[in-house]
PDB file as gemmi writes it, atoms N, CA and C in Angstrom:
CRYST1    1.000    1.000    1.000  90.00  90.00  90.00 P 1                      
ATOM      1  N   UNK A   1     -21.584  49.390  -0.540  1.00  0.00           N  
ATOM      2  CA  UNK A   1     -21.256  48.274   0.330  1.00  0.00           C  
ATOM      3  C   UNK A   1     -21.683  46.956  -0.308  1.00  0.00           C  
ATOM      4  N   UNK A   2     -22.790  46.771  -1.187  1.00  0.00           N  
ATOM      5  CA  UNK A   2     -23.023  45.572  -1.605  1.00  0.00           C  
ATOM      6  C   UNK A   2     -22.387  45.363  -2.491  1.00  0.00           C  
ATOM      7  N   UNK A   3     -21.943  45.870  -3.698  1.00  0.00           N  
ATOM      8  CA  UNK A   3     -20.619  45.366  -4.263  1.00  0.00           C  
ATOM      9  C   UNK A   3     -19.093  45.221  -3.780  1.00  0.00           C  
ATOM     10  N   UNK A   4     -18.795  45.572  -2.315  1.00  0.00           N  
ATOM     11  CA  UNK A   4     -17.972  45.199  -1.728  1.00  0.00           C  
ATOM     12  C   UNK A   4     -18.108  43.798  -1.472  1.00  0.00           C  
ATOM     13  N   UNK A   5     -19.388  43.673  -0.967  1.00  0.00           N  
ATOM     14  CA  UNK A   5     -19.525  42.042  -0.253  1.00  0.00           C  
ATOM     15  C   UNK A   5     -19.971  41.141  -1.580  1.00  0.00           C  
ATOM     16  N   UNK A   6     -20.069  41.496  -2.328  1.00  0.00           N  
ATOM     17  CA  UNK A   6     -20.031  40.754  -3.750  1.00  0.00           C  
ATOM     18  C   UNK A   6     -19.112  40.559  -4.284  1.00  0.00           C  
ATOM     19  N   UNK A   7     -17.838  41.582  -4.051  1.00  0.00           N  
ATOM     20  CA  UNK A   7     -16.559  40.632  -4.363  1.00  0.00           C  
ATOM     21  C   UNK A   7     -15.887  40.137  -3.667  1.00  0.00           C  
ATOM     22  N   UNK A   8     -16.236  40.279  -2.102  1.00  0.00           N  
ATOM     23  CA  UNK A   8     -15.579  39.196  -1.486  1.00  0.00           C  
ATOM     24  C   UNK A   8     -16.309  37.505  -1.604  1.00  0.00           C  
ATOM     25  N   UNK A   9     -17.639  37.934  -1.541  1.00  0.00           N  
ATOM     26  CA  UNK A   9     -18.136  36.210  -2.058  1.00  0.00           C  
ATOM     27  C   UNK A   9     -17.721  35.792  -2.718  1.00  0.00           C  
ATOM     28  N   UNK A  10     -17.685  36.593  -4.078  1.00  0.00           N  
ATOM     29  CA  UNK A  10     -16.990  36.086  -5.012  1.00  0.00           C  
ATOM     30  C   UNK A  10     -15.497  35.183  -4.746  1.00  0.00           C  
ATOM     31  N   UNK A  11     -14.677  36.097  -3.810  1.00  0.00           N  
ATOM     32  CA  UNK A  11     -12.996  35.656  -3.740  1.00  0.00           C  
ATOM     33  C   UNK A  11     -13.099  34.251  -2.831  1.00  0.00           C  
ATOM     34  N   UNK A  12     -13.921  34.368  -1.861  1.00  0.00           N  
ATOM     35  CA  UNK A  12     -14.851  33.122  -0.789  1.00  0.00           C  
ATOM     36  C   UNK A  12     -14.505  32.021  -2.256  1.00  0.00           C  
ATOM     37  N   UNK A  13     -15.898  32.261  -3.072  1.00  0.00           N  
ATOM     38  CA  UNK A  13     -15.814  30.993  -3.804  1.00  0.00           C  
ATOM     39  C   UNK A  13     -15.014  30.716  -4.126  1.00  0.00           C  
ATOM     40  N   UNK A  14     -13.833  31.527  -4.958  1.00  0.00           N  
ATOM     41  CA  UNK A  14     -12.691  31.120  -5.547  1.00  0.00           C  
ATOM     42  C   UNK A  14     -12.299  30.241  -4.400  1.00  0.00           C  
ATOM     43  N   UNK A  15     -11.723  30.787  -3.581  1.00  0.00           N  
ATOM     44  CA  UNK A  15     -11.151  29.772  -2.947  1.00  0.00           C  
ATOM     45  C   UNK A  15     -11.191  28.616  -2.083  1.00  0.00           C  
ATOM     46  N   UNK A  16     -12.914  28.668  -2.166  1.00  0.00           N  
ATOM     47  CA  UNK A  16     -12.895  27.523  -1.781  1.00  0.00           C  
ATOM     48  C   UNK A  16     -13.841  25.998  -3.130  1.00  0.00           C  
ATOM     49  N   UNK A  17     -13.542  26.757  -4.395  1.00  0.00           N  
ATOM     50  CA  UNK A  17     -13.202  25.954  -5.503  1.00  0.00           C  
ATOM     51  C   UNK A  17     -11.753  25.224  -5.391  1.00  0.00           C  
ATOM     52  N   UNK A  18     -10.876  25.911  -5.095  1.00  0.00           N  
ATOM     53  CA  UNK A  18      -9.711  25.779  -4.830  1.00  0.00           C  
ATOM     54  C   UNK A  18      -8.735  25.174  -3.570  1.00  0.00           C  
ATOM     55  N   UNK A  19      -9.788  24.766  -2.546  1.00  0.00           N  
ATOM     56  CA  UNK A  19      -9.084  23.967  -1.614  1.00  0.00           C  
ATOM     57  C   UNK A  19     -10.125  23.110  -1.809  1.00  0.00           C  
ATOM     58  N   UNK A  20     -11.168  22.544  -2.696  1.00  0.00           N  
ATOM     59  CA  UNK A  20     -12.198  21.617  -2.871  1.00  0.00           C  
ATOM     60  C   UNK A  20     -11.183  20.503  -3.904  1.00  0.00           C  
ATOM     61  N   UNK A  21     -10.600  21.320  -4.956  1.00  0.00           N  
ATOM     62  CA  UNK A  21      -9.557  20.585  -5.964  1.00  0.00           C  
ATOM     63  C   UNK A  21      -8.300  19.997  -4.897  1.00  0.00           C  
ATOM     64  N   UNK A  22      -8.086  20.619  -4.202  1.00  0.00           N  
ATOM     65  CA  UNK A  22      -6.865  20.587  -3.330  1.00  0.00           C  
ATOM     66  C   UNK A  22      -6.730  19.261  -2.665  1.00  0.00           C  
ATOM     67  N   UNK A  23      -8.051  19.407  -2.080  1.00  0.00           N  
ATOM     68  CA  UNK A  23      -8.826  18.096  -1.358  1.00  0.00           C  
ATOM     69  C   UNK A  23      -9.435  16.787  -1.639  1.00  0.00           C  
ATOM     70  N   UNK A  24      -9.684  17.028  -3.169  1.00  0.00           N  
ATOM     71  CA  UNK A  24      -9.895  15.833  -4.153  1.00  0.00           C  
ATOM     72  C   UNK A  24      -8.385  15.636  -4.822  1.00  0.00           C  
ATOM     73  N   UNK A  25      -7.750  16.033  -4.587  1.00  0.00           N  
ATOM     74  CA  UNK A  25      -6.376  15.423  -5.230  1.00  0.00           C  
ATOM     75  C   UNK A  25      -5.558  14.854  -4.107  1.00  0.00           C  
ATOM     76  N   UNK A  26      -5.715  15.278  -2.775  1.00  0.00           N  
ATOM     77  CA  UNK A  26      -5.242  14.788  -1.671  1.00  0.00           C  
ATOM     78  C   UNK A  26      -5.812  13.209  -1.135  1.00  0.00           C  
ATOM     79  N   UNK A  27      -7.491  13.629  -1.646  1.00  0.00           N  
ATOM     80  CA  UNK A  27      -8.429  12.031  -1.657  1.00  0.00           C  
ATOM     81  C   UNK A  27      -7.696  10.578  -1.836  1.00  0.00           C  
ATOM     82  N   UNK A  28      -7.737  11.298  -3.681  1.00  0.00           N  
ATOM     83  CA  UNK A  28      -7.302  10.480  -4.591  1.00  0.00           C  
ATOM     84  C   UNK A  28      -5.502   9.746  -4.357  1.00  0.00           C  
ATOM     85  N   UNK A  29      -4.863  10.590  -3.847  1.00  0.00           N  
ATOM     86  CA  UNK A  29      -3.157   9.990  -3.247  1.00  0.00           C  
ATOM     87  C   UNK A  29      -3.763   9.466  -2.410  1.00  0.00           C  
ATOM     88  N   UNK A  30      -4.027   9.747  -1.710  1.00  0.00           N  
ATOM     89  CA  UNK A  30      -4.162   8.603   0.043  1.00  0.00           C  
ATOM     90  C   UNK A  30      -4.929   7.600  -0.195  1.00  0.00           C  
ATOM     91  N   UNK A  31      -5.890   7.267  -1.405  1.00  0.00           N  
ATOM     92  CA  UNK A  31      -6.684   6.218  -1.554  1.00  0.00           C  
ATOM     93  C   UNK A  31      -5.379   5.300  -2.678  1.00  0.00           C  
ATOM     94  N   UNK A  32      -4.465   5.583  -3.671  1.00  0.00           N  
ATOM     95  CA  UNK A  32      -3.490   5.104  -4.085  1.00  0.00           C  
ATOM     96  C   UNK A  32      -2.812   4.540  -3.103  1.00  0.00           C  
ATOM     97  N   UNK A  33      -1.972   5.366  -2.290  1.00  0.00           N  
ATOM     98  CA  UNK A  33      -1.570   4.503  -1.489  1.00  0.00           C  
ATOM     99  C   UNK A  33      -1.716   3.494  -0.400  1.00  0.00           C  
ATOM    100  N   UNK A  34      -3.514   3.830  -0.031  1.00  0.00           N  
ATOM    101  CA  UNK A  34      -3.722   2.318   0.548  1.00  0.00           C  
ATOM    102  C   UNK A  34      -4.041   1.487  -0.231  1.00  0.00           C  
ATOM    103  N   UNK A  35      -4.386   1.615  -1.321  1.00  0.00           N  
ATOM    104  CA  UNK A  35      -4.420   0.247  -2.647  1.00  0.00           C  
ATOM    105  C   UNK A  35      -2.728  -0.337  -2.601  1.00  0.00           C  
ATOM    106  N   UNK A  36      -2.057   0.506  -2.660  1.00  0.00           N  
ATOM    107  CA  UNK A  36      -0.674   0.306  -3.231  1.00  0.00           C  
ATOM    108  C   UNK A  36      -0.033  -0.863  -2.071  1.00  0.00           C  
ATOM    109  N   UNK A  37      -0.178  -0.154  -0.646  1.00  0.00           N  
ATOM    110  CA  UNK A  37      -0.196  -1.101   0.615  1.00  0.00           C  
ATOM    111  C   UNK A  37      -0.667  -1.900   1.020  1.00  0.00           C  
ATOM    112  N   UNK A  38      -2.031  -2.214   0.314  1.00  0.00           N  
ATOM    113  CA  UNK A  38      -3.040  -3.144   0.349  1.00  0.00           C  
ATOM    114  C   UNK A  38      -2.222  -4.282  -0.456  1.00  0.00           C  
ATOM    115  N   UNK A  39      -2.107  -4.083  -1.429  1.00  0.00           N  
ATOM    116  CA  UNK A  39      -1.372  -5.256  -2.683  1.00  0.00           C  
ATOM    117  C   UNK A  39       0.105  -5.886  -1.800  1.00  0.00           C  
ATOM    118  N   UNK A  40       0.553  -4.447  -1.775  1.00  0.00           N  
ATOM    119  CA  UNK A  40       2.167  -4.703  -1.403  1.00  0.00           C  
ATOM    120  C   UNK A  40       2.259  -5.751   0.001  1.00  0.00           C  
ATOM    121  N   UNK A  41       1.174  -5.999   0.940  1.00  0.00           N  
ATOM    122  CA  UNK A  41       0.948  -6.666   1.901  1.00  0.00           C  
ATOM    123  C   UNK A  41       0.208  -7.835   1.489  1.00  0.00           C  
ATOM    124  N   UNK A  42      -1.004  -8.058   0.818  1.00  0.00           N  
ATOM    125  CA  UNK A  42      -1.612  -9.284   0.190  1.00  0.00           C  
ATOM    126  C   UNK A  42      -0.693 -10.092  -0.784  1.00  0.00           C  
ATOM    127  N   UNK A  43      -0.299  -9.178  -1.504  1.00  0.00           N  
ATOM    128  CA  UNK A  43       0.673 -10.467  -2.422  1.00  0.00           C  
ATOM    129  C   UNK A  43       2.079 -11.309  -1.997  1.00  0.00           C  
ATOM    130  N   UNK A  44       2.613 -10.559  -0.637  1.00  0.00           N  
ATOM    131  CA  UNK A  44       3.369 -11.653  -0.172  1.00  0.00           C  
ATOM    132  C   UNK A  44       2.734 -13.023   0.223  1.00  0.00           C  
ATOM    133  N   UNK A  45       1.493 -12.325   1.114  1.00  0.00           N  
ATOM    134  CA  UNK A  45       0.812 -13.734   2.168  1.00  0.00           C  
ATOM    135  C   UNK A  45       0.244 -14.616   0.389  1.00  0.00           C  
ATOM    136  N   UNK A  46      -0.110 -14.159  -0.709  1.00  0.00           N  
ATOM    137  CA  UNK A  46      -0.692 -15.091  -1.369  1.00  0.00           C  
ATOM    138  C   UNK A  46       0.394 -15.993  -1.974  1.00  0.00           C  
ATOM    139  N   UNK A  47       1.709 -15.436  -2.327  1.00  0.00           N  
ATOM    140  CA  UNK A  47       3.026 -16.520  -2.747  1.00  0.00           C  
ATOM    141  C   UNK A  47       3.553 -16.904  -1.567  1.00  0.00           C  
ATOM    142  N   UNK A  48       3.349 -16.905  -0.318  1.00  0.00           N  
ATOM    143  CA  UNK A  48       3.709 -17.613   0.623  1.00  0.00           C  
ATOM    144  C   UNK A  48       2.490 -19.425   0.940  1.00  0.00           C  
ATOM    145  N   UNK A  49       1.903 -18.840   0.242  1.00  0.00           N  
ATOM    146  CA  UNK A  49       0.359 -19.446   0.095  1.00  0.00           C  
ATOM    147  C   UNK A  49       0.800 -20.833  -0.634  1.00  0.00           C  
ATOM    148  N   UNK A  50       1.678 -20.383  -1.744  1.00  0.00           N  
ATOM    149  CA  UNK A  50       1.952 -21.194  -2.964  1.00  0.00           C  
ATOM    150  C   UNK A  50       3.430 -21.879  -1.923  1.00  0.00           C  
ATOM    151  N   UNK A  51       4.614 -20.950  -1.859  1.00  0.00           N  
ATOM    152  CA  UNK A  51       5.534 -21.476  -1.524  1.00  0.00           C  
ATOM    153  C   UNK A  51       6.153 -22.126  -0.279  1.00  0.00           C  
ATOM    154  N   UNK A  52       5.209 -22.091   0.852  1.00  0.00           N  
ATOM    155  CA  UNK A  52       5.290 -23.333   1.741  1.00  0.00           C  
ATOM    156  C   UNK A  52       5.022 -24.684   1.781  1.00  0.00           C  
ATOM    157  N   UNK A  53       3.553 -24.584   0.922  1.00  0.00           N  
ATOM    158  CA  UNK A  53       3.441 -26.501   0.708  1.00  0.00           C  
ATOM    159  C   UNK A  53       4.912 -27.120  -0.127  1.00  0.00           C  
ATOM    160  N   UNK A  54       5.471 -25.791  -1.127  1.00  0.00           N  
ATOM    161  CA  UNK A  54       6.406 -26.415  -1.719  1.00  0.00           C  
ATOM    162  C   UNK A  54       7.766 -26.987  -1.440  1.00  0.00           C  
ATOM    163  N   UNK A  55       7.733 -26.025  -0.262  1.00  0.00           N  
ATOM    164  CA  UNK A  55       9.326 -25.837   0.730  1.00  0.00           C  
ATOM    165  C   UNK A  55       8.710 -27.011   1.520  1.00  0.00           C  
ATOM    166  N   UNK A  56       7.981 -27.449   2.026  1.00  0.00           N  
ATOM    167  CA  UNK A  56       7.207 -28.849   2.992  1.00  0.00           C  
ATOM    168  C   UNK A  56       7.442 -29.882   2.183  1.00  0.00           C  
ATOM    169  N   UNK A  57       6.910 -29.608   1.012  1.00  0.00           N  
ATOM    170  CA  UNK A  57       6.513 -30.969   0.225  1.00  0.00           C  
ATOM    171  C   UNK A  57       8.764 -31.440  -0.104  1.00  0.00           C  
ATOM    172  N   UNK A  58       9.035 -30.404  -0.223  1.00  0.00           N  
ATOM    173  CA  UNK A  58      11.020 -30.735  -0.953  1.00  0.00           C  
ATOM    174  C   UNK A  58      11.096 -30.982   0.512  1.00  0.00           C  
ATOM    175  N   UNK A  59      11.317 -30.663   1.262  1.00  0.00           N  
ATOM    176  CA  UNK A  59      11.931 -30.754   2.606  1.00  0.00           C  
ATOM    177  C   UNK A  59      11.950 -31.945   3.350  1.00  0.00           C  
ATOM    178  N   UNK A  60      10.142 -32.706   2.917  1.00  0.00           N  
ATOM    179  CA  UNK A  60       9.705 -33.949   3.335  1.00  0.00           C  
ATOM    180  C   UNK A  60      10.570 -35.107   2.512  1.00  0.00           C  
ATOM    181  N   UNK A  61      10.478 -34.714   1.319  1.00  0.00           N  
ATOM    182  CA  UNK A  61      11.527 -35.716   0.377  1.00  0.00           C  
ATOM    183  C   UNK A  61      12.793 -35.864   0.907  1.00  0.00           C  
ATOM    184  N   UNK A  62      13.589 -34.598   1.375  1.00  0.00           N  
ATOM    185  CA  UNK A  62      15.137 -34.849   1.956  1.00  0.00           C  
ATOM    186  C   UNK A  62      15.385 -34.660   3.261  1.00  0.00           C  
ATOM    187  N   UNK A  63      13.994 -35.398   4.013  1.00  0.00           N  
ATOM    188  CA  UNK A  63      14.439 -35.981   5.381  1.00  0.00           C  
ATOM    189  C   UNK A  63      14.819 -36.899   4.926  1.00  0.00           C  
ATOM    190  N   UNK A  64      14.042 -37.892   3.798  1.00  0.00           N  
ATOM    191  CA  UNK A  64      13.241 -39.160   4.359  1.00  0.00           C  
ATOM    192  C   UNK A  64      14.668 -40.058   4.113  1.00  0.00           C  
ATOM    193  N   UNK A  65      16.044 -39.288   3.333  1.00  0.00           N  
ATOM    194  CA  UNK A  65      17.266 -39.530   2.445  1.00  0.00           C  
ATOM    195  C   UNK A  65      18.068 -40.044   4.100  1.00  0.00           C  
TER     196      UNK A  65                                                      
END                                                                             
């Protein structure tokens, strides 16, 4: 009986070596894609940042016409 339950520990570890990898690769995507969403949402508001004073500043010039 104790080498029965010695190879099931054994198969235990395997697999849970194996949903540990599973789970660090699942980490690692879901932390990509909130970087990815993070950017993809910050870098509009920062060229909107730039391109309203500019659209204000032209716009103010061709009222004033």
């Amino acid at each position: 009986m104790d080498k029965d339950m010695q190879q099931r520990w054994e198969v235990l570890e395997q697999k849970v070596d194996e949903v540990h990898k599973s789970v660090s690769t699942i980490r690692r995507y879901i932390a990509i894609a909130f970087w990815v969403g993070v950017v993809m949402l910050v870098f509009p508001f920062v060229g909107l940042l730039f391109a309203i004073p500019t659209f204000l500043s032209t716009f103010s010039v061709y009222s004033g016409l």
